[in-house]
C-alpha positions as CSV (number, residue, x, y, z in Angstrom):
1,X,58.0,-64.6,24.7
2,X,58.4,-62.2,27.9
3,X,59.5,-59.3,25.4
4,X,56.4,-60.4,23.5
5,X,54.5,-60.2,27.0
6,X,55.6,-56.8,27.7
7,X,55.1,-55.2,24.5
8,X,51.2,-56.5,24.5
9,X,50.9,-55.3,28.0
10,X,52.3,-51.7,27.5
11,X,49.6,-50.6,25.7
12,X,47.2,-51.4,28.9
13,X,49.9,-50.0,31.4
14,X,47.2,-47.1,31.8
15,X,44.2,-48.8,32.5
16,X,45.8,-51.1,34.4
17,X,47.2,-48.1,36.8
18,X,44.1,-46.7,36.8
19,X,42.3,-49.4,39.1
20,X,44.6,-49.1,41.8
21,X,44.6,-45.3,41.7
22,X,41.0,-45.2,41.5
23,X,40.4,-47.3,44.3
24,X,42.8,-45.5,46.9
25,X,40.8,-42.6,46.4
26,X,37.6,-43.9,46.8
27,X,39.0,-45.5,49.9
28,X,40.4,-42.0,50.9
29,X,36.7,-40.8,51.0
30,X,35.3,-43.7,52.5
31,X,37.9,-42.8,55.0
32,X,36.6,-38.9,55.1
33,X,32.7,-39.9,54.7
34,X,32.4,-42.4,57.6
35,X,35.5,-42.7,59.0
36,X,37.0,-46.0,57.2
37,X,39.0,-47.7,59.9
38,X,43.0,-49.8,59.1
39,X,41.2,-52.9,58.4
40,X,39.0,-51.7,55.8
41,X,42.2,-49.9,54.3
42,X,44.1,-53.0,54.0
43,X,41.3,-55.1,52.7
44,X,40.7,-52.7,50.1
45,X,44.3,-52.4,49.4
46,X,44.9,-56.2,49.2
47,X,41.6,-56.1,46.7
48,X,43.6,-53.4,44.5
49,X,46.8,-55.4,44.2
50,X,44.9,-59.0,43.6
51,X,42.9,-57.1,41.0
52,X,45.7,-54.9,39.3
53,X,48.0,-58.6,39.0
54,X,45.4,-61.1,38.5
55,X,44.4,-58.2,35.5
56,X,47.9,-58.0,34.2
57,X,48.1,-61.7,34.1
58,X,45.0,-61.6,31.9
59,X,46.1,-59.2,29.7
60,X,50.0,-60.9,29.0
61,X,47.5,-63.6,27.6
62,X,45.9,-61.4,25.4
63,X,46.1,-60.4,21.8
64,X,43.7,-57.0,22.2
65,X,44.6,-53.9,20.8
66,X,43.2,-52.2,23.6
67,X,42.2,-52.0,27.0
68,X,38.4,-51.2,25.4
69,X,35.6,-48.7,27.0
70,X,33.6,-51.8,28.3
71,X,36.7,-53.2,30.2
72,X,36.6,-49.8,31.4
73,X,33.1,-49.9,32.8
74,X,33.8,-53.2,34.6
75,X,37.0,-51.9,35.9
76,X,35.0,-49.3,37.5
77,X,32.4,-51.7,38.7
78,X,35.6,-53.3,40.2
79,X,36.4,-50.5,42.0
80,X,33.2,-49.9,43.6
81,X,33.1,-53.9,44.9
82,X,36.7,-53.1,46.8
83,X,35.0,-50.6,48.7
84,X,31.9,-52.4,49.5
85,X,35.1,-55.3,50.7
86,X,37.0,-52.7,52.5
87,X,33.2,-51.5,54.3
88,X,32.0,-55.1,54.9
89,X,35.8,-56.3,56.6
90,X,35.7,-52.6,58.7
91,X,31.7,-53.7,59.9
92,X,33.7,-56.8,62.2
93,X,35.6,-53.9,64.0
94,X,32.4,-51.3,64.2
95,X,29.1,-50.2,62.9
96,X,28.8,-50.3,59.0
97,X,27.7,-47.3,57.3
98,X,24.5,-49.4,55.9
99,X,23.5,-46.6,53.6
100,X,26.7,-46.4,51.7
101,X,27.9,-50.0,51.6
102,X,24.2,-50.8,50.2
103,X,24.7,-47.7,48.2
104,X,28.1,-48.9,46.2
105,X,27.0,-52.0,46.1
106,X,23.7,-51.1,44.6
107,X,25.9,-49.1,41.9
108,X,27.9,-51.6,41.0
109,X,24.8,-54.3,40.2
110,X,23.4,-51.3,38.1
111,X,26.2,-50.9,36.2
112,X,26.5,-54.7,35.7
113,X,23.9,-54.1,32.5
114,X,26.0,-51.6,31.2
115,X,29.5,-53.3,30.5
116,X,28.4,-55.8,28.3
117,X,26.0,-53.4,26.5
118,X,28.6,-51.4,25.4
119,X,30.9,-53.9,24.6
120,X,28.4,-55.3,22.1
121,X,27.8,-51.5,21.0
122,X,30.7,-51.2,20.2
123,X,31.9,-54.4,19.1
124,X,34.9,-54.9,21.5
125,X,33.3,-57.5,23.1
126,X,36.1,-60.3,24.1
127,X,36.3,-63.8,26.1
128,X,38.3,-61.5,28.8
129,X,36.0,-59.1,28.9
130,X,33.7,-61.7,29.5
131,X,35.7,-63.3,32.1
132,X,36.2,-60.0,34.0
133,X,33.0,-58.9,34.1
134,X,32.0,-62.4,35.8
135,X,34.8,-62.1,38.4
136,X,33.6,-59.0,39.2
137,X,30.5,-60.3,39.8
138,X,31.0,-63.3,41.6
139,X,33.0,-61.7,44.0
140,X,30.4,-59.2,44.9
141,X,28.2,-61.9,45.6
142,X,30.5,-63.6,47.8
143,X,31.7,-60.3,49.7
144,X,27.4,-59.8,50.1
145,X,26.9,-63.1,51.8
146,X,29.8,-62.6,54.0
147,X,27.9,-59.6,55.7
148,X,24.4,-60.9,55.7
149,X,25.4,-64.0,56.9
150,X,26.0,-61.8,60.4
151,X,22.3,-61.3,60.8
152,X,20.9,-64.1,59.0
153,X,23.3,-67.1,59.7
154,X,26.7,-68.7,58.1
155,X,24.7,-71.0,55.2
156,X,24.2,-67.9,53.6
157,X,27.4,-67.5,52.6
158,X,26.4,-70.7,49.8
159,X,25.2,-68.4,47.8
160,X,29.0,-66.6,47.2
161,X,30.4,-70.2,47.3
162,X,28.7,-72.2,44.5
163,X,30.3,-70.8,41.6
164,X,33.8,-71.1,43.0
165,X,33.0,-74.9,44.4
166,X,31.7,-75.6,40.5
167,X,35.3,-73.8,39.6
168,X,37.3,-76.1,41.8
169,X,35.4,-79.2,40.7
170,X,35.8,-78.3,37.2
171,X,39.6,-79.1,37.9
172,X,38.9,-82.7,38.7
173,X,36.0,-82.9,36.3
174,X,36.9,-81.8,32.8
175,X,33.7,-81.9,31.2
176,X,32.3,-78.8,33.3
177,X,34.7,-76.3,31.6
178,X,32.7,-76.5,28.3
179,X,31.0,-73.8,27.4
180,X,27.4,-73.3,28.1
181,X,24.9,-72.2,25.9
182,X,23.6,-68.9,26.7
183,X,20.5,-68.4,29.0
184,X,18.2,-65.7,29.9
185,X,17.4,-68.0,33.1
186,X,20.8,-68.1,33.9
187,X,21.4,-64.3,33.8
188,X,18.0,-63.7,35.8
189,X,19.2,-65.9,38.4
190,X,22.5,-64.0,38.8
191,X,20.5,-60.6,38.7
192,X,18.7,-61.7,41.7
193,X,21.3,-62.9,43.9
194,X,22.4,-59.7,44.1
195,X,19.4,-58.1,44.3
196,X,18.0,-60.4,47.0
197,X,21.3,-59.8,49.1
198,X,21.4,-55.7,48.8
199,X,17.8,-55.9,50.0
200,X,18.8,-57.7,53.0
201,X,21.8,-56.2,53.5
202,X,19.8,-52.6,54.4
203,X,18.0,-54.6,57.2
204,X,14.6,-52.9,56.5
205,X,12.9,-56.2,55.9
206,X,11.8,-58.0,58.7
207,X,13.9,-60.9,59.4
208,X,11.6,-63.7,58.5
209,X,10.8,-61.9,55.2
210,X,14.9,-61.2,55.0
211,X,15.2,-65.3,55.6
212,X,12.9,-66.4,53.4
213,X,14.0,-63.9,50.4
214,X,17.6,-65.1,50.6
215,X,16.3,-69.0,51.5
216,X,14.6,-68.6,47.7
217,X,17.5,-66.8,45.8
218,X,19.5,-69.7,47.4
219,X,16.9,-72.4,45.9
220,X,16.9,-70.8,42.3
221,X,20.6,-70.6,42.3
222,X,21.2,-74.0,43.5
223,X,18.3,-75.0,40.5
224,X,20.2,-72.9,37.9
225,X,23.4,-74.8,38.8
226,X,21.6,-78.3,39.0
227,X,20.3,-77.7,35.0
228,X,23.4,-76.2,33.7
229,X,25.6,-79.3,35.5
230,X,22.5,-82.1,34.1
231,X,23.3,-80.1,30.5
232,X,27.0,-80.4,31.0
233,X,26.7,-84.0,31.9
234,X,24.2,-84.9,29.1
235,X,26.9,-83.3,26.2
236,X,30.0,-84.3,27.9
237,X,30.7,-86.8,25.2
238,X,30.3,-84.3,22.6
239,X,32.3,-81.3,24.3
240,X,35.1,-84.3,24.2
241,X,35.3,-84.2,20.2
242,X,33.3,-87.8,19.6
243,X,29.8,-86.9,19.2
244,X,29.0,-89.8,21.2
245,X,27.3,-87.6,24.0
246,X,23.6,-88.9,25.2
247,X,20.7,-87.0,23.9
248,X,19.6,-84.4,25.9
């Protein structure tokens, strides 16, 4: 099996160097551009090695015949979220370059609508794909609420911890790892999070409007959570195998 591993993984090695290298030279000209201080280095450097291993572990589990120009895309998205990390973990030690942490981050939501369109283009979408893209994306979030919760206040930081609190739950609860059905809702929701958050992350917006745009993208994610658990619940008994589930 681990000769098996390696020979599925060679054909990735690559890609999978790629990320890493890509990242320390955007870091290097984060460091040039505005200065990057040794805690935003090592934050983005941790964010390199937990992405390059948690991807190499993804891929030993995989049976693709390679890496894929979508993966691609998301890998770059990837690298783009460690330096919006490495700029929001430097912006506790001094002033954040606003323009080009919103900047990257605003990049990397843009090109959230490009991964999966070219992955159904040309027909290399995958359940890891899939799966990448959505960790890219989460994280984002989460990284987003940890620097507007400065200005606006710690229960911000919700928003980035909902999907991994209906992640750890799903450990105790079985019946929330089924699959959901797809949802245009769903996918709107998500859109906004980020949007919401990059908005208030340029602190233009007066603060009351800044609350009360997060306050809502907070309210339709914890509604968009709410319907897809009630659907999960509902169709538990069929996700089991006995076709016993209520009606919905």
């Amino acid at each position: 099996m681990a000769v098996q591993q390696r020979y599925r993984t060679r054909p990735f090695a690559p890609d999978r160097a790629a990320g890493p290298l890509a990242q320390l030279v955007l870091l290097a000209v984060l460091y040039r551009v505005v200065g990057l201080g040794p805690v935003g280095w090592l934050t983005g450097a941790v964010f390199a090695v937990g992405t390059w291993a948690a991807l190499t572990r993804a891929l030993r589990g995989s049976w693709l015949p390679s890496f894929g120009p979508a993966n691609r895309v998301t890998l770059a998205r990837a690298t783009l979220v460690g330096g919006v990390t490495a700029l929001v973990a430097d912006s506790f030690a001094r002033r954040a370059p606003v323009t080009v942490l919103v900047g990257l981050a605003a990049v990397a939501l843009l090109l959230d609508a490009v991964d999966g369109r070219v992955a159904r283009r040309t027909g290399t979408a995958t359940a890891l794909g899939a799966r990448f893209d959505m960790e890219v994306d989460a994280f984002l979030i989460l990284v987003l609420c940890v620097y507007v919760a400065v200005p606006l206040g710690p229960w911000v930081l919700a928003i980035g911890a909902l999907r991994y609190l209906f992640v750890a739950a799903s450990w105790a609860l079985p019946w929330l790892r089924a699959p959901l059905p797809p949802s245009t809702a769903r996918k709107t929701v998500a859109a906004v999070q980020g949007v919401v958050l990059v908005a208030a992350g340029t602190g233009v917006a007066p603060r009351g409007l800044a609350l009360g745009a997060v306050a809502g993208a907070l309210a339709l994610l914890v509604w968009s959570f709410g319907r897809d658990v009630g659907w999960l619940w509902r169709t538990r008994g069929r996700a089991a195998g006995g076709g016993a589930g209520t009606a919905a």
